[in-house]
C-alpha positions as CSV (number, residue, x, y, z in Angstrom):
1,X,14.3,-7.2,-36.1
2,X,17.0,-7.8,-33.4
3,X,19.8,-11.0,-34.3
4,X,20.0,-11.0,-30.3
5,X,17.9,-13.9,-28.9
6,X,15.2,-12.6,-26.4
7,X,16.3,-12.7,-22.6
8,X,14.7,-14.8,-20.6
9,X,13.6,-14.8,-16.7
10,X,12.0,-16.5,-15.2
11,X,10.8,-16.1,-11.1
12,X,8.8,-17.3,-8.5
13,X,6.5,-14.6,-6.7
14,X,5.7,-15.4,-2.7
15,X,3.1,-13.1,-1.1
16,X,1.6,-12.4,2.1
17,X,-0.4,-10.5,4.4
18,X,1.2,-10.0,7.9
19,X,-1.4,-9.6,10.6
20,X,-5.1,-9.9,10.6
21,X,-5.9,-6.7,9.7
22,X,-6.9,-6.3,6.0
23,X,-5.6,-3.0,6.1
24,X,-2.5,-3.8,6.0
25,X,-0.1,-4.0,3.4
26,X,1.0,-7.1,1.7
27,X,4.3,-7.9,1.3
28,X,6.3,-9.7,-1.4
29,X,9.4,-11.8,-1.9
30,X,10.2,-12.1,-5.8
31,X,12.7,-14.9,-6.7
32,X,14.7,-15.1,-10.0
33,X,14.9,-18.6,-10.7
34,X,18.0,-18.5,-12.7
35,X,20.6,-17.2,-9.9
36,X,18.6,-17.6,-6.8
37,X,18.9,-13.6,-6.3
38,X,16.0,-12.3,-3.8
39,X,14.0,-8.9,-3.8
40,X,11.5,-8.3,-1.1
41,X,9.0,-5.5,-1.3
42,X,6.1,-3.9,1.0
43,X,3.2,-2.6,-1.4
44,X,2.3,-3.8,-4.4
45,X,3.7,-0.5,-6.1
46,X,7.4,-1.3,-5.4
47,X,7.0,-4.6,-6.7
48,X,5.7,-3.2,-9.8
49,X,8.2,-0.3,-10.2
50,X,11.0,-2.8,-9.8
51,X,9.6,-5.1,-12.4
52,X,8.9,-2.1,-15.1
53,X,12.9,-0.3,-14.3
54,X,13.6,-4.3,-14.8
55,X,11.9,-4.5,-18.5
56,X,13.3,-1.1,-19.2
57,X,16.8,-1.5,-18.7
58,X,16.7,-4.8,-20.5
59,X,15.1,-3.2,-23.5
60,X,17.3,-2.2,-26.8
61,X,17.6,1.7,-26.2
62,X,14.9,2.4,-29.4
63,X,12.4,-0.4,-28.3
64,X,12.2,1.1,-24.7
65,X,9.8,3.9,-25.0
66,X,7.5,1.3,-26.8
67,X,8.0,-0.6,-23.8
68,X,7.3,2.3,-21.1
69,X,4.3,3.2,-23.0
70,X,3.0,-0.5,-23.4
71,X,3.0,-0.5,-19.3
């Protein structure tokens, strides 16, 4: 067990759909909380990738391929 207290975030998630066509791809603003620091994203895939390399880094080095296998 780690004696480092678990790291927090916390972050608001906007979304929307530009245009009426339903084909198109939603895009997403992701907001941490904490600092006010802002990531925006088109595709649902680049908001997840960002949010997995996130956890990952974040991760002691022997917990993260627990981590990247959890995802």
């Amino acid at each position: 067990m780690s004696s480092h207290p678990p790291k927090y975030r916390s972050y608001l998630l906007r979304l929307w759909q530009e245009g009426t066509n339903p084909k198109t791809a939603c895009r997403f603003l992701l907001i941490q909380l904490q600092t006010g620091e802002q990531w925006g994203f088109v595709g649902l895939e680049s908001l997840l990738h960002f949010l997995e390399t996130t956890l990952l880094e974040d991760a002691p080095a022997h917990d993260a391929q627990d981590r990247k296998e959890e995802l």
